[in-house]
TILO-278319 format. One record per residue (C-alpha): residue in one letter; residue number from 1; x, y, z. Coordinates in steps of 0.1 Angstrom, whole numbers, plus 2048, in hexadecimal, padded with zeros to 3 digits. Example, Ala and Ser with C-alpha at 12.3 -4.5 7.8 and 13.67 -1.06 7.14 Angstrom:
res,n,px,py,pz
a,1,87B,7D3,84E
s,2,889,7F5,847
This chain:
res,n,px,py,pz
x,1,815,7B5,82C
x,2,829,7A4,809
x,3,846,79B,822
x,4,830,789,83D
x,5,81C,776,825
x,6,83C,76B,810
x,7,849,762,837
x,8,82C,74B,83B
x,9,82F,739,81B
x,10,855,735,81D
x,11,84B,725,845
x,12,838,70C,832
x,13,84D,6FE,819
x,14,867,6FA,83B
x,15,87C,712,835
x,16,889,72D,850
x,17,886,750,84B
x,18,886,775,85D
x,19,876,794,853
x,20,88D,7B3,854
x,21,879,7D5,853
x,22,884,7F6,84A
x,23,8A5,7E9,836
x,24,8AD,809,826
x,25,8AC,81C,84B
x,26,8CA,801,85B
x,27,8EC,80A,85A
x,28,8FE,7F1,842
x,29,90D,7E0,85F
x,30,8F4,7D9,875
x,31,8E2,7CE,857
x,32,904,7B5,84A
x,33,904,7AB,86D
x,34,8E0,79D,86C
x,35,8E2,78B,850
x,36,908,77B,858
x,37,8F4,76F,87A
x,38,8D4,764,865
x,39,8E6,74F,846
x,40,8FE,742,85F
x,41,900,71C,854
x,42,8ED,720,835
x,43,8F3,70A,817
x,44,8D6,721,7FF
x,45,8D5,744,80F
x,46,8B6,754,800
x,47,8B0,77E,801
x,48,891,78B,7FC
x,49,88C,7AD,7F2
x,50,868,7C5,7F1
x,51,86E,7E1,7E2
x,52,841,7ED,7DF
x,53,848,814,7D1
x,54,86A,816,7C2
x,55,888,804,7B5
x,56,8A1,81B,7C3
x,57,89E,80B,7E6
x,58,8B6,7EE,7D7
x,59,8D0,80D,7D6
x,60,8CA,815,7FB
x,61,8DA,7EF,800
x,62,8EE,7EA,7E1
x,63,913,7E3,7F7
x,64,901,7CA,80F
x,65,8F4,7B4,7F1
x,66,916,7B7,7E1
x,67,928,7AC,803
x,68,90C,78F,808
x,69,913,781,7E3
x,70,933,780,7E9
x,71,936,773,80C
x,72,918,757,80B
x,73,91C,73C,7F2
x,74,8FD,733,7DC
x,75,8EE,752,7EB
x,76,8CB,75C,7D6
x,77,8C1,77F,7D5
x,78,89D,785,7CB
x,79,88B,7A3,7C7
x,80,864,7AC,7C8
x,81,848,7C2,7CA
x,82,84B,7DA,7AD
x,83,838,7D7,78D
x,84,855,7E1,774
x,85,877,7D0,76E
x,86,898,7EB,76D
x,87,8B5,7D9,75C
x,88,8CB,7F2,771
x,89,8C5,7DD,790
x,90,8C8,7C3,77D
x,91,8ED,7B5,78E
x,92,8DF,7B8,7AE
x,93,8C2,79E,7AE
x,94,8BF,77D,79E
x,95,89C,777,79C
x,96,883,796,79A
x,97,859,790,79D
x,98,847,7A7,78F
x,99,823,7B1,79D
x,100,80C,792,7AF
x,101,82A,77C,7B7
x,102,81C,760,7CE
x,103,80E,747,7B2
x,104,833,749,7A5
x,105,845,74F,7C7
x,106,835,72A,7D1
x,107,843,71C,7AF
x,108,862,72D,7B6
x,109,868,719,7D5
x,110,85D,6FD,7C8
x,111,872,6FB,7AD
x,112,858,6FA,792
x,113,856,703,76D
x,114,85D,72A,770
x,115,858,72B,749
x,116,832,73A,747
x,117,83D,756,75C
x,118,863,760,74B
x,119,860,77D,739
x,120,88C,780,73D
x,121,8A7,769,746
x,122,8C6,779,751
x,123,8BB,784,765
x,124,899,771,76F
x,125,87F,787,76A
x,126,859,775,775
x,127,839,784,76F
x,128,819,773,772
x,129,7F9,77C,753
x,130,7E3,765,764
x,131,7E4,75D,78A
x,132,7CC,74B,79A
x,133,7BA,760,7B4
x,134,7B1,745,7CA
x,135,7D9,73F,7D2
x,136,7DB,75E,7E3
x,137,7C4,758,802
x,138,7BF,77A,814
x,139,7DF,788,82A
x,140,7E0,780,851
x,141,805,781,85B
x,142,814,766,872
x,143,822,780,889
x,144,843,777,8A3
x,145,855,781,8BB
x,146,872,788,8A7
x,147,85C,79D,894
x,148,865,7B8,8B3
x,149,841,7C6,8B4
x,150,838,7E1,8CC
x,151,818,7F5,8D3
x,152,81D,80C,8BA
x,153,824,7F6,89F
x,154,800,7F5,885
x,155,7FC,7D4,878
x,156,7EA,7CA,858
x,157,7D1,7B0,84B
x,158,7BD,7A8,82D
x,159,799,7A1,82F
x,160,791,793,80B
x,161,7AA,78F,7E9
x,162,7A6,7A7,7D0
x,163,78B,7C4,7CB
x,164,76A,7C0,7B1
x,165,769,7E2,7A3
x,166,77E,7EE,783
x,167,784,816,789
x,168,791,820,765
x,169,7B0,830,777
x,170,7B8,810,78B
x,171,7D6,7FC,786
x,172,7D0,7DD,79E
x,173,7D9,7B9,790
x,174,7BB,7B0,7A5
x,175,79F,7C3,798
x,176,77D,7BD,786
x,177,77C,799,79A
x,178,769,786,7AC
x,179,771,785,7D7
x,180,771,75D,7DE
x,181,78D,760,7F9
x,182,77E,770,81A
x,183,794,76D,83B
x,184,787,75E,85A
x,185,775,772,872
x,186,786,758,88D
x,187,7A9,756,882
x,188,7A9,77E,87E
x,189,79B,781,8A2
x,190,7B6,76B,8AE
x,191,7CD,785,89B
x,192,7C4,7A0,8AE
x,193,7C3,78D,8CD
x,194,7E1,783,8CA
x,195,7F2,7A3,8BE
x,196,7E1,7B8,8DB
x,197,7E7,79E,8FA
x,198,80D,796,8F1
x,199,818,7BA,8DF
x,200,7FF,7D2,8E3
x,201,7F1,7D9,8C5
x,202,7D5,7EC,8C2
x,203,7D8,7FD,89C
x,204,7D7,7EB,87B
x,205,7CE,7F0,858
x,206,7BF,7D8,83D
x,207,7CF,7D6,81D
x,208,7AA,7D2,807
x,209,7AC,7E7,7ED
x,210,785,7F0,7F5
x,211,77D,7E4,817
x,212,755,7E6,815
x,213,751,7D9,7F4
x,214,73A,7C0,804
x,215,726,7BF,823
x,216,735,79D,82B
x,217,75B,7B2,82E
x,218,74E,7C8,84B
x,219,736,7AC,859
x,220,75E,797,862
x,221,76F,7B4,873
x,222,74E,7BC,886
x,223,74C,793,891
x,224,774,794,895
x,225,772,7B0,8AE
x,226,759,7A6,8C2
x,227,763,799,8E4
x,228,780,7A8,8DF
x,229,78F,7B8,905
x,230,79C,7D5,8EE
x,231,78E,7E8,8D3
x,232,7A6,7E4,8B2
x,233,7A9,803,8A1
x,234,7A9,7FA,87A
x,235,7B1,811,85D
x,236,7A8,80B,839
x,237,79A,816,814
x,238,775,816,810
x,239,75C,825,7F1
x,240,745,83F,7FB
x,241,72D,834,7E7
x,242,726,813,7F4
x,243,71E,820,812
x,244,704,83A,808
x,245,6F3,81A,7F3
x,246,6F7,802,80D
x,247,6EA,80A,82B
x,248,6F3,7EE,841
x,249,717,7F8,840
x,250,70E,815,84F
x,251,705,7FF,86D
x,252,726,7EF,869
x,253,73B,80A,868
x,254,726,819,887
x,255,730,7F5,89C
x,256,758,7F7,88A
x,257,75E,81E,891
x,258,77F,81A,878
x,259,79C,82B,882
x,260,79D,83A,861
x,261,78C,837,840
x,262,79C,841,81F
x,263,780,84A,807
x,264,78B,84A,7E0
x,265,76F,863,7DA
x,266,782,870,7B9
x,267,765,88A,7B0
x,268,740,893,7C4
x,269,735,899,7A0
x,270,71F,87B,791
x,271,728,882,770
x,272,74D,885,774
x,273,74A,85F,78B
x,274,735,84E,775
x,275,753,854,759
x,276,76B,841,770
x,277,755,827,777
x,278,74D,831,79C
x,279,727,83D,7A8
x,280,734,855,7C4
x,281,71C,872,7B6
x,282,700,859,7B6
x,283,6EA,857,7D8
x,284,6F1,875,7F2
x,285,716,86C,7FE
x,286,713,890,811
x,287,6FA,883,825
x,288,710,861,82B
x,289,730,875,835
x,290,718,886,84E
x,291,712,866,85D
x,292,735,85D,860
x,293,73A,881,86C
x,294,723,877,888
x,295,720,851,891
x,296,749,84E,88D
x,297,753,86E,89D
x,298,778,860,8A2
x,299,77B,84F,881
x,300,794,865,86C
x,301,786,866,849
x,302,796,873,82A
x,303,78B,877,806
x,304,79F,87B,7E4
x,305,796,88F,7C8
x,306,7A4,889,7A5
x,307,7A6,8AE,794
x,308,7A2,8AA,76D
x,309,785,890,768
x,310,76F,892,748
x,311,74F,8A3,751
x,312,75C,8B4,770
x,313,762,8D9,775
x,314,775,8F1,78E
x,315,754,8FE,79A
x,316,746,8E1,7A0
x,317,767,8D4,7BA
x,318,768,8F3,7CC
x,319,742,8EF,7D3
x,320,746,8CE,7E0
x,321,766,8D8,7F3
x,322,752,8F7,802
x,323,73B,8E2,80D
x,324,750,8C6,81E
x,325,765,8DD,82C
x,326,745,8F5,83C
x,327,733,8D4,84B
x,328,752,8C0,854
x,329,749,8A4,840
x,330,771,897,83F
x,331,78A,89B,854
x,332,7A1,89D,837
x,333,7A6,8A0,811
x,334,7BD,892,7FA
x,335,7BA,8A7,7D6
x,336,7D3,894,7B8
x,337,7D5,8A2,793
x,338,7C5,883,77C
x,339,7E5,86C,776
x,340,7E5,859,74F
x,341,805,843,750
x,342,819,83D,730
x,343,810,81E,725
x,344,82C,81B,70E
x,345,845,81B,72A
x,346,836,801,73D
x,347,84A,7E0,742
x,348,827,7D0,73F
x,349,806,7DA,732
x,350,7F5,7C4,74D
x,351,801,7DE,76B
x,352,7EC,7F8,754
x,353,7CA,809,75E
x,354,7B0,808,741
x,355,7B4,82D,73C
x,356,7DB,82B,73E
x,357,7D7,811,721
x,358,7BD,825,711
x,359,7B9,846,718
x,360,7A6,851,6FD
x,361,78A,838,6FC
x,362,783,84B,71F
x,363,781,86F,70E
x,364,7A4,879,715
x,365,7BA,889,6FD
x,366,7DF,880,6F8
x,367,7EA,89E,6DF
x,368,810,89B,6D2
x,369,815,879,6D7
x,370,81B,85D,6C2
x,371,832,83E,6BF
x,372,84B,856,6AE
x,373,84E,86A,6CB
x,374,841,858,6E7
x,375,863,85C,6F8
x,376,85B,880,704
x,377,841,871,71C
x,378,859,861,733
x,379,83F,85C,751
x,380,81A,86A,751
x,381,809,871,731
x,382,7FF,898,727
x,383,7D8,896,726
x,384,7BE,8AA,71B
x,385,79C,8A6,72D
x,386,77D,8B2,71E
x,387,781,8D7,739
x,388,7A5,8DB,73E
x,389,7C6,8C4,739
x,390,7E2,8B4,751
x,391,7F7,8D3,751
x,392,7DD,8E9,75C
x,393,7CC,8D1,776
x,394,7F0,8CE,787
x,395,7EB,8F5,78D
x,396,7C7,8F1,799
x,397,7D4,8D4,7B2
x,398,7EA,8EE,7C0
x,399,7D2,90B,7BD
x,400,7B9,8F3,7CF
x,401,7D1,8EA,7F0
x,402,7DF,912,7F4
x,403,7B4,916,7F9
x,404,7AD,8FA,80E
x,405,7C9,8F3,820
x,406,7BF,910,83B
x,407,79A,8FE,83A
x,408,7A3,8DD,83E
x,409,7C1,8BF,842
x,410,7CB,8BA,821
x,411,7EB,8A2,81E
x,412,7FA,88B,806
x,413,7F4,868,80E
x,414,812,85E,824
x,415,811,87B,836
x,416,7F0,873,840
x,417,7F5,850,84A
x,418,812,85D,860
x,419,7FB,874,873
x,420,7DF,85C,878
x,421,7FC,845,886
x,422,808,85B,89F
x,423,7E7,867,8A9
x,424,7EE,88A,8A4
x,425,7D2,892,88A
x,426,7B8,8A7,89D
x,427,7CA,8CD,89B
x,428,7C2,8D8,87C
x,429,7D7,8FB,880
x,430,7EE,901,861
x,431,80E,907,877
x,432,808,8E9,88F
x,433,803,8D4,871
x,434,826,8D9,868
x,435,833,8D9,888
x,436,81D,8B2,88F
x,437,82E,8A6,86B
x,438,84F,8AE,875
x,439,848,899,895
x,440,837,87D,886
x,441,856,877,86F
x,442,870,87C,88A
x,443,858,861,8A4
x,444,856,84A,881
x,445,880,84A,87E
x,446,880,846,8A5
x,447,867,827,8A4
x,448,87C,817,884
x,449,89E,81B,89B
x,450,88C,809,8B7
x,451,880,7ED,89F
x,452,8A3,7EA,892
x,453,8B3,7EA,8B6
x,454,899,7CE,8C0
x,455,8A1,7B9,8A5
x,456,8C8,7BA,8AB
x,457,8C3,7B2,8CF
x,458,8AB,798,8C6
x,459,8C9,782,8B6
x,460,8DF,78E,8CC
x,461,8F2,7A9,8BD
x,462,8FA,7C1,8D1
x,463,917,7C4,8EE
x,464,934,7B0,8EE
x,465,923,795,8D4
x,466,91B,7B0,8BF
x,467,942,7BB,8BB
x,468,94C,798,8B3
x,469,936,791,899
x,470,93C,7B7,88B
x,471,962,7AD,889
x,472,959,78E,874
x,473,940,7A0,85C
x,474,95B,7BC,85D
x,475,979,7A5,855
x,476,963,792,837
């Protein structure tokens, strides 16, 4: 979603530009040969780089950049997407954007002032305290055909820009806000219409971090499907608890029938949400699952359960999990140890939840630590809550999935998402599991191949051009 919207921006200021997916799953010549064909004439070469959950990707790549910086002149390698700078990737990029990027990506291409945002110099190191919200206008991607879609590619889209709720454990840039940028209902209709009549798409996901935080977010998909000659299949994260108060989602989600809906439920005990700053014990939510249950029969749902919240107990998850699991109120469960993040080893404060910066303000004890020794906490913090501590709900997490795994679908999160993509979520047998997650990794490789084949034929690189341009790369 980062890459298309950077694409669309970079189309606007009139410069050319190509997405390349998957990077770390092409061989290193197929991937030298793309980019000798792309940069072919260039006078300012730019690479872009989104590297979302961890650093080490740039490893994955690190002899490609090394043979483009030496074989394009004024070449510029920029790298994005992560919230921390690490000085030992440090030769391979010369400009790194930390967090939001696209208030300082625009200046960046523009050639503005970068000074506000440097927080390093050698190498350029941007990071942005206060973005303006209204710059980043929700996500629809300008999709092509050297984009090599198929039908089973799942596209993405943003409804609205940022999320109006402040969860003490969250760490987005864009929370506690207002919503002021809302998509379309017209443009994203012509998105799937588009997608569907030319590709065949019929799956996509929004990137909201809380989909039905108002009405007004489910009333534009509902206007943007309707007419529709297919029904688009949409996955995305909602709160439980919004639909139990609001009752007219329930009517939305009813005329929507998501594809799958990702509940951060966190804890069916209303004192234990109320310390997090959500309401899910608040209102019958059983009685709203039961609704999904039955007015969304093919909608896959999930919930996650933090284990390790102030004011929780064990009896208390296991009650909740006996009953989800005896009136099929989920088709699946995701159950995480509560995470404090060492706020001393951040590269900035401002990627920090408030209990990450504060943890004791919330109730939580940090015993042994101090400035002195604040070393030994390389990652996650050692917490005490005010019924048991992080060691000990790491061993209930796994006590937990050994009970409930033969009751009900319990993976972690990309696991998940794979089998929702593949469609094969409905046998909830142990053993079949396995075998299904074996095959929905081996289909995902199979459909990245394809992707990269389709892109090498689409600028003509394969057969007997192919070989001449592979002698050229090979010989440079």
């Amino acid at each position: 979603m980062g890459a298309y919207e950077l694409k669309k921006r970079i189309l606007s200021y009139g410069y050319t530009c190509e997405i390349i997916d998957w990077f770390t799953h092409w061989s290193h010549r197929d991937l030298k040969l793309i980019i000798n064909k792309f940069f072919a004439g260039t006078e300012n070469p730019v690479i872009a780089i989104s590297t979302p959950f961890d650093h080490k990707d740039l490893n994955a790549i690190e002899d490609v950049l090394i043979w483009a910086k030496n074989k394009f002149t004024n070449l510029k390698i920029i790298h994005g997407g992560a919230r921390t700078f690490n000085r030992d990737y440090q030769s391979l990029a010369d400009v790194f954007f930390l967090g939001r990027s696209m208030q300082m990506f625009d200046d960046w291409l523009s050639k503005k002032d970068l000074s506000k945002y440097t927080i390093n110099t050698n190498p350029l190191v941007l990071v942005n305290h206060n973005f303006n919200q209204n710059v980043d206008n929700p996500v629809l991607p300008i999709i092509q055909d050297s984009d090599c879609l198929t039908k089973n590619d799942i596209l993405g889209f943003e409804v609205g820009v940022g999320c109006k709720f402040n969860c003490t454990f969250c760490n987005y840039e864009l929370r506690n806000v207002k919503i002021t940028q809302l998509i379309d209902p017209y443009y994203l209709k012509q998105y799937f219409d588009m997608a569907y009549n030319k590709y065949g798409v019929t799956e996509y996901f929004t990137s909201d971090d809380t989909i039905n935080e108002t009405d007004e977010k489910l009333e534009i998909i509902a206007e943007a499907m309707s007419g529709l000659n297919f029904k688009p299949r949409i996955t995305s994260f909602a709160r439980l608890d919004l639909i139990t108060s609001r009752k007219a989602q329930q009517k939305l989600l009813k005329q929507i029938q998501f594809r799958a809906l990702y509940f951060g439920i966190e804890s069916f005990n209303a004192d234990a949400s109320k310390t997090i700053r959500k309401k899910t014990g608040l209102g019958n939510i059983y009685e709203t699952l039961e609704y999904i249950r039955d007015n969304c029969p093919d909608t896959f749902t999930v919930g996650s359960l933090i284990i390790g919240l102030n004011k929780d107990n064990l009896n208390s998850i296991k009650s909740s999990l006996d009953k989800v699991v005896a009136e099929k109120l989920l088709t699946s469960v995701q159950i995480y140890a509560l995470n404090i993040a060492n706020a001393h080893n951040a590269t900035d404060s401002y990627y920090l939840s408030d209990l990450d910066k504060n943890p004791e303000k919330f109730g939580y004890k940090i015993p042994n630590y101090s400035s002195s020794n604040k070393d030994l906490f390389i990652h996650d913090l050692h917490w005490e809550s005010d019924w048991t501590n992080h060691k000990e709900a790491l061993q209930m997490v796994d006590d937990l999935i050994s009970i409930y795994n033969k009751k009900i679908l319990i993976m972690n999160h990309f696991e998940w998402t794979g089998f929702y993509a593949m469609g094969l979520i409905k046998n909830k047998n142990p053993i079949t599991k396995e075998i299904l997650k074996s095959r929905a990794y081996s289909i995902s490789t199979q459909l990245k191949q394809n992707y990269i084949n389709q892109k090498l034929n689409y600028f003509g690189l394969k057969g007997t051009i192919a070989q001449l341009v592979e002698q050229s790369v090979d010989n440079a």
